[in-house]
C-alpha positions as CSV (number, residue, x, y, z in Angstrom):
1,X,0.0,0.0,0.0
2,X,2.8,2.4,0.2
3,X,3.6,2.8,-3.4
4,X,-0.3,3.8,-3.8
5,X,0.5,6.7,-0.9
6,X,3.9,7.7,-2.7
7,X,2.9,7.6,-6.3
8,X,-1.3,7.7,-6.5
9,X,-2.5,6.7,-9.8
10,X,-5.3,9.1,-11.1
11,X,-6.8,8.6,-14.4
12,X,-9.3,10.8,-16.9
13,X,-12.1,8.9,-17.7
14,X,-10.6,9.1,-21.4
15,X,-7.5,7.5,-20.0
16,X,-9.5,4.5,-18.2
17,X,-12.0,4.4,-21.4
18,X,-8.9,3.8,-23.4
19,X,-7.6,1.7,-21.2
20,X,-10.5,-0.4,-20.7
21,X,-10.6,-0.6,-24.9
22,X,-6.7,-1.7,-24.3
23,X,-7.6,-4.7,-22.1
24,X,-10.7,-6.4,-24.2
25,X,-10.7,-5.5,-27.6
26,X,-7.7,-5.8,-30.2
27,X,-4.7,-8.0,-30.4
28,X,-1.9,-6.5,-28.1
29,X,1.0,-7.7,-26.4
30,X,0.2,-9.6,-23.1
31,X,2.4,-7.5,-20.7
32,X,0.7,-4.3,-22.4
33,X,-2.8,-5.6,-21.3
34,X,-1.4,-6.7,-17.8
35,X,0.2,-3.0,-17.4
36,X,-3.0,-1.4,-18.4
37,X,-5.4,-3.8,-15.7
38,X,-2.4,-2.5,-12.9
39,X,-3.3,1.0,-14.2
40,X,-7.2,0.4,-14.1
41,X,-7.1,-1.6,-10.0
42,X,-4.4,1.3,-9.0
43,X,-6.4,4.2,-10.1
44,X,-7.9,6.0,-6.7
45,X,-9.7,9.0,-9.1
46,X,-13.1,6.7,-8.6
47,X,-12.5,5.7,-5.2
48,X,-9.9,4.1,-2.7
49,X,-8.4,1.5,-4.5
50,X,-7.6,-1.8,-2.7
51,X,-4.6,-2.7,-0.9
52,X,-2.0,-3.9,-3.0
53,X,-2.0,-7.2,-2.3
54,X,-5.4,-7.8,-2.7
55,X,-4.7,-6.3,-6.0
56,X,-1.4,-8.6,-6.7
57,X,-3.8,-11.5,-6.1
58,X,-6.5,-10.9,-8.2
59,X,-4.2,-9.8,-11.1
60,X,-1.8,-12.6,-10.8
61,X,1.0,-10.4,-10.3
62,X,3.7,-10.0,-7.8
63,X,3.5,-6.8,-5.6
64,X,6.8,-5.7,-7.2
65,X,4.9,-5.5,-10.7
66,X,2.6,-2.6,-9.0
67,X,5.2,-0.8,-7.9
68,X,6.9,-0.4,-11.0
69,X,4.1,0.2,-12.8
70,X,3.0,3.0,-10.8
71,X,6.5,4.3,-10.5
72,X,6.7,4.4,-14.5
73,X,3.0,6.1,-14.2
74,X,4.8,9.0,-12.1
75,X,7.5,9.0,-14.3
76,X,5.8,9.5,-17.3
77,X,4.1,12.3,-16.1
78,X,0.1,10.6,-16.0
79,X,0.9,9.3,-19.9
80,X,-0.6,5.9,-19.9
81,X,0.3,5.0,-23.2
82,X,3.8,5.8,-22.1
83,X,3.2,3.8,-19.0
84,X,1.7,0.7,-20.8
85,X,3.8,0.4,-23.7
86,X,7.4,-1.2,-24.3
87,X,10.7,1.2,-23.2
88,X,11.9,2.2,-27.0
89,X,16.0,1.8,-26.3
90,X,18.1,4.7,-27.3
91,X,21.2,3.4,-28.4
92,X,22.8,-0.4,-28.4
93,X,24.0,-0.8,-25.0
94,X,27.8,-1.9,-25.9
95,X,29.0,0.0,-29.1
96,X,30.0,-1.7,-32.1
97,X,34.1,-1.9,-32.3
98,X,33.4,-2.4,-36.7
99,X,33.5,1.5,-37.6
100,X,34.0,2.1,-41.0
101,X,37.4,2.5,-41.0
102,X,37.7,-1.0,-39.4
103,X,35.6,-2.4,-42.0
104,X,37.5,-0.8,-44.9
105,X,40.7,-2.3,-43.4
106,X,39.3,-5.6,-42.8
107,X,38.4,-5.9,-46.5
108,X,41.1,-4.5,-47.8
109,X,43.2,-7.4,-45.7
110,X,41.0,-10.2,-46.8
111,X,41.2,-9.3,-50.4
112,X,44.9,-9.1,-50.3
113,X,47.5,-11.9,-50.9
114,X,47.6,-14.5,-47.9
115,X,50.4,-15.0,-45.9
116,X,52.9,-16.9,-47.0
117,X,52.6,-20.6,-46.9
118,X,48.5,-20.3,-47.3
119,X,46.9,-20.4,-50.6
120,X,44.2,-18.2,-49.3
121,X,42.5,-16.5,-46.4
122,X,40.3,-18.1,-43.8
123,X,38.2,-16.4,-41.0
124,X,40.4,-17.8,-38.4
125,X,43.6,-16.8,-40.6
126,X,42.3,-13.3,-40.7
127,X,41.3,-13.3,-37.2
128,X,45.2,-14.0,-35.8
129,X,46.3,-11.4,-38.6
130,X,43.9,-8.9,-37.0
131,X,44.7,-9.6,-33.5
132,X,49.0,-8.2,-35.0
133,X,47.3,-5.1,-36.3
134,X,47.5,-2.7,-33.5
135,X,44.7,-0.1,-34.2
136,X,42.4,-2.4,-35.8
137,X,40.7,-3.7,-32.2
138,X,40.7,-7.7,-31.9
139,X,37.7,-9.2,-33.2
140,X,36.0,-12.7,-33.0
141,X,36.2,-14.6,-36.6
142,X,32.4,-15.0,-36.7
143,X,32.1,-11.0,-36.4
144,X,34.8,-10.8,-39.2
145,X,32.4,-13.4,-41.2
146,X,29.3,-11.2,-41.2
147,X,31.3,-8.1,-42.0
148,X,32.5,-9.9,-45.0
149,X,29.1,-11.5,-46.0
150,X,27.4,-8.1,-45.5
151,X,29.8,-6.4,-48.0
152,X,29.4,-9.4,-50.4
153,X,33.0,-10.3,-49.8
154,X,33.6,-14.1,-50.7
155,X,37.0,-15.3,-49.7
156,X,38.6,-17.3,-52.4
């Protein structure tokens, strides 16, 4: 019951009539529809809501679930479609070490001669060559395999 003290979720009755559309009509994701019932049994705008783990209960969720979803209710600023849809992720969470100057170099090694004593170039052969370069970063063979293959690069 505290998070329904901290972080009291009050909805419009456009934003429970939409939400109410949300959970019975349409094809949606399931954890969109179980997001917007949290919404719709947390909202105190009609009346005191029930304690939350009455709530947990009937929902078949865990009390942590209404917290959260409240929380991201009070983050968003009342914006239930905010609150009820997926997180859109701004930018992959490690970087890419392929830049384009990598790539560049990388093709321009695979499409030279091979080493001496090979009569061509393997993934794994151009992986240890790599890994001598010092300002090309190390990569994994199967990462130098789909940088070749997305530049159409066949190694003969």
């Amino acid at each position: 019951m505290g998070s329904q003290k901290k972080r009291p979720v009050r909805l419009t009755a456009q934003d429970r009539e939409e939400l109410v559309r949300v959970t019975t009509t349409g094809v949606r994701g399931a954890s969109m529809i179980m997001r917007a019932r949290v919404l719709l049994a947390l909202d105190t705008s009609a009346g005191e809501a029930d304690p939350k783990e009455v709530i947990a209960a009937r929902l078949g969720v865990s009390g942590e679930t209404l917290r959260l979803v409240a929380k991201r209710f009070a983050e968003t600023g009342g914006d239930v479609h905010a609150t009820i849809a997926r997180k859109k992720r701004d930018l992959p969470p490690v970087p890419s070490p392929v830049t384009g100057e990598v790539e560049a170099r990388l093709i321009a090694m695979a499409c030279s001669q091979p080493p001496q004593g090979h009569a061509r170039w393997s993934l794994r052969l151009l992986e240890k060559h790599v890994a001598l370069v010092e300002d090309i970063p190390d990569l994994d063979h199967s990462t130098i395999g789909r940088v070749l293959k997305k530049r159409n690069c066949v190694l003969t």
